[in-house]
VOVO-499116 format. One record per residue (C-alpha): chain; x, y, z. Coordinates in Angstrom, 2 decimals. Layout:
N
<"A" <X Y Z>>
...
***
This chain:
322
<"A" <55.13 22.57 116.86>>
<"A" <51.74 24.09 117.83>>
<"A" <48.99 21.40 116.77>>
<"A" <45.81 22.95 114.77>>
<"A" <42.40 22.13 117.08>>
<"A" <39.81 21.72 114.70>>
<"A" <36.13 21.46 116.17>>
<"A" <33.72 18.84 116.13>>
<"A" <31.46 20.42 113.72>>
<"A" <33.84 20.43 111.13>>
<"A" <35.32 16.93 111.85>>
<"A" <31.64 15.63 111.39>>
<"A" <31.25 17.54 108.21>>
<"A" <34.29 16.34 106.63>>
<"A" <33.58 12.51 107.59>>
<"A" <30.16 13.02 105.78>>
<"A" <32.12 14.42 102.37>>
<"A" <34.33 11.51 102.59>>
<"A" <31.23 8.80 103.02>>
<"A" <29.89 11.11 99.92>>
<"A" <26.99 11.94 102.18>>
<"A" <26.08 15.20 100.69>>
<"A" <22.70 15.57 102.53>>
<"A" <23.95 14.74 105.65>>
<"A" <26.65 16.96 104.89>>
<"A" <24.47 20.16 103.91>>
<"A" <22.42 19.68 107.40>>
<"A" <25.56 19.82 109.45>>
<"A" <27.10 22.94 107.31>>
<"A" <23.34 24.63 107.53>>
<"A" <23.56 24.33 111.73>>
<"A" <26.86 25.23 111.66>>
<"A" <27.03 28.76 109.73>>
<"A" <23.84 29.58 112.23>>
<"A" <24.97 28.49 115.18>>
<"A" <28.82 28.59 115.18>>
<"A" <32.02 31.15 114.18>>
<"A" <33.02 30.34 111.12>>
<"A" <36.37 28.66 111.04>>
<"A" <39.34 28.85 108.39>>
<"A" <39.11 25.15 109.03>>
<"A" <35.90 25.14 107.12>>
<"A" <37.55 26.48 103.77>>
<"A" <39.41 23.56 102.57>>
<"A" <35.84 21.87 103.15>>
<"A" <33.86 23.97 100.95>>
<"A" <36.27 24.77 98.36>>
<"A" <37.84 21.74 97.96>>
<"A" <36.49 18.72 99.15>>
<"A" <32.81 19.78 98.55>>
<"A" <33.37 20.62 94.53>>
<"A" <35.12 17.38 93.83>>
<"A" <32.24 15.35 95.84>>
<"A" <29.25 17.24 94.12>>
<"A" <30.65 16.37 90.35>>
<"A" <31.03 13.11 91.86>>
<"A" <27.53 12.91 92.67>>
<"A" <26.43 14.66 89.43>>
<"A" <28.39 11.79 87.77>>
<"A" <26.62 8.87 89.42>>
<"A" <23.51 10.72 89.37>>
<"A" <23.09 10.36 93.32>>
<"A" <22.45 13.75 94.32>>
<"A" <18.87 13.73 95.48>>
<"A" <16.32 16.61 95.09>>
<"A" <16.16 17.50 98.67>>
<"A" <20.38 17.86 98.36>>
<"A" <20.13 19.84 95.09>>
<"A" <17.23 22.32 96.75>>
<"A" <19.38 22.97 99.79>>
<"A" <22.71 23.08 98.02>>
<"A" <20.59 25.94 95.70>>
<"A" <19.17 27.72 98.45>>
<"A" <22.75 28.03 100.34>>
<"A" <24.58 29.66 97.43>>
<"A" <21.31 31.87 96.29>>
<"A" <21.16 33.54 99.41>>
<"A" <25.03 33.83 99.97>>
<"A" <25.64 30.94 102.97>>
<"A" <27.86 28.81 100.84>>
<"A" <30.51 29.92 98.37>>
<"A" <30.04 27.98 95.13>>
<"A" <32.58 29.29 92.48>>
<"A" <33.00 26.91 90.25>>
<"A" <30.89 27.73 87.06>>
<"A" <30.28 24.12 85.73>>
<"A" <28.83 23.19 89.57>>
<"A" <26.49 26.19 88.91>>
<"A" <25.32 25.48 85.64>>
<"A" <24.14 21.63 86.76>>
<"A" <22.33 22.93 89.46>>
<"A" <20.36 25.49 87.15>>
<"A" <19.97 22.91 84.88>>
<"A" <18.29 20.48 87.63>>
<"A" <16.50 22.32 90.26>>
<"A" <13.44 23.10 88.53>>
<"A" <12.91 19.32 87.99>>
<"A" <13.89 18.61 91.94>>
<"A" <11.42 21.49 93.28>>
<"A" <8.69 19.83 91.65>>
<"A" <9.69 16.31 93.01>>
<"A" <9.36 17.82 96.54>>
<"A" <6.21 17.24 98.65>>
<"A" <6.12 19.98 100.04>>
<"A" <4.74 23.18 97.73>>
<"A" <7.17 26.24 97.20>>
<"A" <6.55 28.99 95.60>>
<"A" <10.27 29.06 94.24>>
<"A" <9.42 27.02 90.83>>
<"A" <10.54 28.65 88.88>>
<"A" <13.66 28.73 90.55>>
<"A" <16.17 31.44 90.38>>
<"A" <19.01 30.60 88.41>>
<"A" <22.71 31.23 90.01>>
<"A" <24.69 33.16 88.57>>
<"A" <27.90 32.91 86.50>>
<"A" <31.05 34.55 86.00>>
<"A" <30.71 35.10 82.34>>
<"A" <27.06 35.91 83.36>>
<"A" <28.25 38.30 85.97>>
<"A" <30.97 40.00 83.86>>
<"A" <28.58 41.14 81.10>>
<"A" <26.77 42.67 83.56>>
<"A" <29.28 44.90 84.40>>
<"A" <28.40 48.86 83.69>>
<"A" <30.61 49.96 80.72>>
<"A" <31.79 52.62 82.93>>
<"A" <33.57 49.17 85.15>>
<"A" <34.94 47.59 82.15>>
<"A" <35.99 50.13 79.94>>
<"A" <39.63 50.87 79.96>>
<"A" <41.10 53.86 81.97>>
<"A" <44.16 55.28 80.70>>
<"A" <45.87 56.15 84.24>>
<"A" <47.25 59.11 85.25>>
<"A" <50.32 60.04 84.29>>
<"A" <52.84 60.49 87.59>>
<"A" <55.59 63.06 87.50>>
<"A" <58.77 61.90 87.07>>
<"A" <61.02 61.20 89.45>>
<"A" <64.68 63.21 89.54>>
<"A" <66.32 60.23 90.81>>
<"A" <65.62 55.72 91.03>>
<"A" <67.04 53.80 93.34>>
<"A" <66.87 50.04 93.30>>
<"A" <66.31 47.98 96.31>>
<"A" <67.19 44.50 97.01>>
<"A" <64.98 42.56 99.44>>
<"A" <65.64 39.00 100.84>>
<"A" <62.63 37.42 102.30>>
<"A" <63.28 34.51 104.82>>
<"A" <60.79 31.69 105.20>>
<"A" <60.68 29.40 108.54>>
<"A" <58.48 26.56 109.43>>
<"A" <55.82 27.65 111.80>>
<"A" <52.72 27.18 113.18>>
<"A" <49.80 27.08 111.09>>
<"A" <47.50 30.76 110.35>>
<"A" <44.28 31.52 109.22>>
<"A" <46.14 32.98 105.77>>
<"A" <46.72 29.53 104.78>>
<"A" <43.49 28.51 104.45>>
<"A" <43.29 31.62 101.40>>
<"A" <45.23 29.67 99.03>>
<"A" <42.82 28.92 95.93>>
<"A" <45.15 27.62 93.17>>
<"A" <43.83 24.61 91.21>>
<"A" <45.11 21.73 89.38>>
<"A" <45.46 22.66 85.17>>
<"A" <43.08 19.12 85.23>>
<"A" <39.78 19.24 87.02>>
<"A" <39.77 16.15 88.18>>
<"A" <41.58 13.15 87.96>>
<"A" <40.77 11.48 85.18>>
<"A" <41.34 14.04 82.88>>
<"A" <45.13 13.56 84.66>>
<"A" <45.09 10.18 83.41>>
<"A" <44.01 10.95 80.24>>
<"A" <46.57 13.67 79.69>>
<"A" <49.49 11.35 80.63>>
<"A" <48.40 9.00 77.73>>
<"A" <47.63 11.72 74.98>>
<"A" <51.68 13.04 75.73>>
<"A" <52.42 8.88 76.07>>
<"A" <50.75 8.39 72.81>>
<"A" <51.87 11.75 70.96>>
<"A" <55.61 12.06 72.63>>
<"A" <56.67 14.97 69.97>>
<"A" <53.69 16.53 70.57>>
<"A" <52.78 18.93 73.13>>
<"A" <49.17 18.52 74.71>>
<"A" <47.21 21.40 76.71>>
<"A" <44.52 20.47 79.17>>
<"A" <41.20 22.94 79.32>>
<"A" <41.94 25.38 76.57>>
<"A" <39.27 27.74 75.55>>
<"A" <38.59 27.71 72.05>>
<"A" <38.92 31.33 71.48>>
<"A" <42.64 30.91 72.37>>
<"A" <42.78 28.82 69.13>>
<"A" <40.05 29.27 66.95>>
<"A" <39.63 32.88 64.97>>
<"A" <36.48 33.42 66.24>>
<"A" <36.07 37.04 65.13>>
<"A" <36.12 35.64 61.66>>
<"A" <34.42 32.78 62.21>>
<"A" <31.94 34.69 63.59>>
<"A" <30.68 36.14 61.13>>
<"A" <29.53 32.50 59.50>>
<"A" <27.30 31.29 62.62>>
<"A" <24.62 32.18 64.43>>
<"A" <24.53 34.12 67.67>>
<"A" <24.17 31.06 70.10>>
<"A" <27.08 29.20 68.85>>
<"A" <29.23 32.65 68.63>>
<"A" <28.29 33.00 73.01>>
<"A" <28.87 29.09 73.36>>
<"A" <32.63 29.48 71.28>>
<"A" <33.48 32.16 73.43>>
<"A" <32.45 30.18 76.45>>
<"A" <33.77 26.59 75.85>>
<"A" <36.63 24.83 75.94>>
<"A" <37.98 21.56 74.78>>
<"A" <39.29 19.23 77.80>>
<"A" <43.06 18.74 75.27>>
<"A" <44.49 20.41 72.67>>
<"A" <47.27 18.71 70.92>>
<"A" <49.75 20.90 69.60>>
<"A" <52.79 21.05 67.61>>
<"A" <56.04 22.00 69.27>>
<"A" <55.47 25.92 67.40>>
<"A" <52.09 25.90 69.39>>
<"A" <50.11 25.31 66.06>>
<"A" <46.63 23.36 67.12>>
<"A" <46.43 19.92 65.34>>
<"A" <43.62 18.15 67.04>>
<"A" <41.32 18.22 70.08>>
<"A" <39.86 15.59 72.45>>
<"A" <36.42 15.01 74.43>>
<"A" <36.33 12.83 77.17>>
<"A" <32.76 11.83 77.19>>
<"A" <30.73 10.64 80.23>>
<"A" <27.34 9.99 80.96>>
<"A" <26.40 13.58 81.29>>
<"A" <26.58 13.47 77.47>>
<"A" <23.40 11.87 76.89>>
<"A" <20.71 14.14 77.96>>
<"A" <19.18 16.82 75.09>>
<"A" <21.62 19.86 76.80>>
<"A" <24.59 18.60 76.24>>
<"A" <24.00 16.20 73.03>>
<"A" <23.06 19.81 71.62>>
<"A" <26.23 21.47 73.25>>
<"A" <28.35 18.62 71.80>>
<"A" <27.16 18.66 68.16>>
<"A" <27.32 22.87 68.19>>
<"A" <31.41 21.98 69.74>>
<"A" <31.64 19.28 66.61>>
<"A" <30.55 22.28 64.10>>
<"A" <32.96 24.46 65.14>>
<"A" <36.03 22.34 65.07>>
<"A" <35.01 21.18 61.86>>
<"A" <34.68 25.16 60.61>>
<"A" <38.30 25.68 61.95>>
<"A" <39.17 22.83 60.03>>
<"A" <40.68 20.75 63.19>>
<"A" <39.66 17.04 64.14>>
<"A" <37.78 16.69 67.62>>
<"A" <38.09 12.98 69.16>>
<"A" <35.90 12.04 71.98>>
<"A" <36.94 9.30 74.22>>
<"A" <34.72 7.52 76.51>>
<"A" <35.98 5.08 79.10>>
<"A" <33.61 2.31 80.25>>
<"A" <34.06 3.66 83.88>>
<"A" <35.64 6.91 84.63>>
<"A" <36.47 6.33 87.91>>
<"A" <38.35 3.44 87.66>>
<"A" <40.26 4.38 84.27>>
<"A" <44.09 4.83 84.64>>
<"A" <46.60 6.21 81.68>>
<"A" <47.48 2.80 80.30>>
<"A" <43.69 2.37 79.72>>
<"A" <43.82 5.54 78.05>>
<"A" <46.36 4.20 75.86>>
<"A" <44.50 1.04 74.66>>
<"A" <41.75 3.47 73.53>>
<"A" <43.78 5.97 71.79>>
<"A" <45.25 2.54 70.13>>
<"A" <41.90 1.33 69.30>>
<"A" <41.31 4.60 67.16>>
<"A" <42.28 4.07 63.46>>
<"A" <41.97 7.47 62.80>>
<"A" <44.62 8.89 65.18>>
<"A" <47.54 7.26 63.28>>
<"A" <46.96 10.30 60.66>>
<"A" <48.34 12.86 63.04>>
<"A" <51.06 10.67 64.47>>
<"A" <53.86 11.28 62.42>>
<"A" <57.51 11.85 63.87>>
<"A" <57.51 15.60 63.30>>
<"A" <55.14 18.58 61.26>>
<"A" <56.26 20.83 59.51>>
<"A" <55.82 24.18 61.40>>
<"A" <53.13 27.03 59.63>>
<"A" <56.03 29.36 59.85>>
<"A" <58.32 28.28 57.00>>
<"A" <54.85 26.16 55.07>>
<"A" <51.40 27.31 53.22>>
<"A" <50.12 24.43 56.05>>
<"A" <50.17 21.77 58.30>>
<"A" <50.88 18.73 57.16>>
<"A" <53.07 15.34 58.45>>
<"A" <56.92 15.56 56.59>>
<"A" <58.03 12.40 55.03>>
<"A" <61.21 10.31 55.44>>
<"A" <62.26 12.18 52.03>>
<"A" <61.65 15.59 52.91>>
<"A" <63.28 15.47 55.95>>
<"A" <67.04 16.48 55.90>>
<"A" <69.88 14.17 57.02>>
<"A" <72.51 15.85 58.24>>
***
């Protein structure tokens, strides 16, 4: 089998993600879309391994202001593909603060926020996003169905394999962990990880009961696990809670998230491990144990909205022996 040369650029780069050197890391990738051809090699890299070590860094709070201003100038002027929008959001939130840390003056303070998909989709011309009825095609006097069998054979690798962007359902893995204990803890239950909370909360009628902000932030957010009944009906939602949580953004976006499940009439649980990194399920477990609270919405089975006014945990009497 044909063995995949990779350069030593892009060895060098990837042993500076894996030491979590993200400085060192943006230096090497800065020389190397200016002096070399870009490589499919490179992709994995940037869209992988990069995203998982910048929350990393966001986590611990290691990401210096000299790493944040170049990792902000890369993506702003289109050098480095950034997609994720929680990545891009932490860096608008923190690169004012790290261009004025710099000693050196700029005249980019303040900074140019990146932009979002949600951002970048309501800019879209309503000419773009308004539905076109196609054209209708003649008809055709006569269909004929065809049958084709693809073959697949090992092979040396191509540059088409490095265009595979499919992700994980969890973001990272802890919230992994944490989903193995919610279905561990809740076995009739079905759980959901990152479920936006207009695919379970009315908000067009709920709408009309809160301001503006929270309306854009409901339509925006999503709750890292839904717990479900086995008809799909939402029973409760939980947080996992880090660090991040404690500065004025997000203690704000938290308590608007805790108004909204409480309009909706659902309980939201947030769950914070003493360190994230090194929680597994059966951690997970003792905390969900630890929660009084949770043994309300563990019964056996619930009685499904189709055939009841409601939700609501069915008895040993009610339920029929047969």
């Amino acid at each position: 089998m044909k063995t995949i040369r990779v350069s030593a650029a892009i060895k060098h780069m990837k042993k500076r993600l894996e030491a979590d050197d993200l400085e060192g890391f943006l230096a090497a990738y800065e020389n190397y879309v200016l002096t070399v051809v870009f490589e499919p090699a490179a992709i994995p890299l940037t869209q992988v391994a990069l995203p998982s070590a910048l929350r990393r860094g966001f986590e611990k709070g290691s990401i210096t202001a000299l790493t944040l201003v170049t990792l902000w100038r890369l993506v702003l002027n289109g050098s480095l593909l950034l997609v994720e929008d929680d990545l891009r959001d932490m860096i608008n939130q923190n690169i004012d603060g790290a261009l004025k840390t710099l000693t050196t003056p700029t005249s980019d303070s303040p900074a140019k926020a990146l932009p979002t998909i949600v951002e970048t989709a309501q800019k879209l011309p309503d000419s773009v996003r308004r539905y076109r009825k196609p054209t209708p095609t003649p008809e055709c006097s006569q269909i004929k169905r065809i049958s084709i069998i693809s073959t697949f054979s090992i092979r040396a690798w191509s540059a088409s394999d490095a265009l595979d962007f499919r992700r994980n359902l969890c973001l990272s893995n802890q919230e992994r962990e944490f989903l193995r204990a919610i279905r561990q803890y809740f076995p009739s239950m079905q759980s959901y990880p990152n479920i936006p909370l207009r695919n379970f909360i009315n908000l067009d009628e709920i709408g009309l009961s809160i301001p503006t902000s929270f309306r854009e932030f409901a339509w925006q957010s999503q709750v890292d696990t839904l717990l479900c009944t086995c008809d799909e009906d939402p029973v409760a939602g939980f947080e996992l809670d880090s660090s991040w949580h404690d500065n004025e953004g997000a203690a704000r976006r938290d308590d608007i998230k805790n108004k909204l499940f409480q309009l909706a009439g659902l309980p939201l649980f947030r769950i914070r491990p003493a360190d994230p990194h090194l929680v597994r399920a059966e951690d997970f477990y003792d905390l969900l144990n630890a929660e009084p609270a949770l043994e309300t919405i563990r019964p056996r089975r619930m009685r499904p909205r189709r055939s009841h006014d409601g939700l609501a945990p069915e008895s040993a009497e009610t339920v029929r022996r047969w």
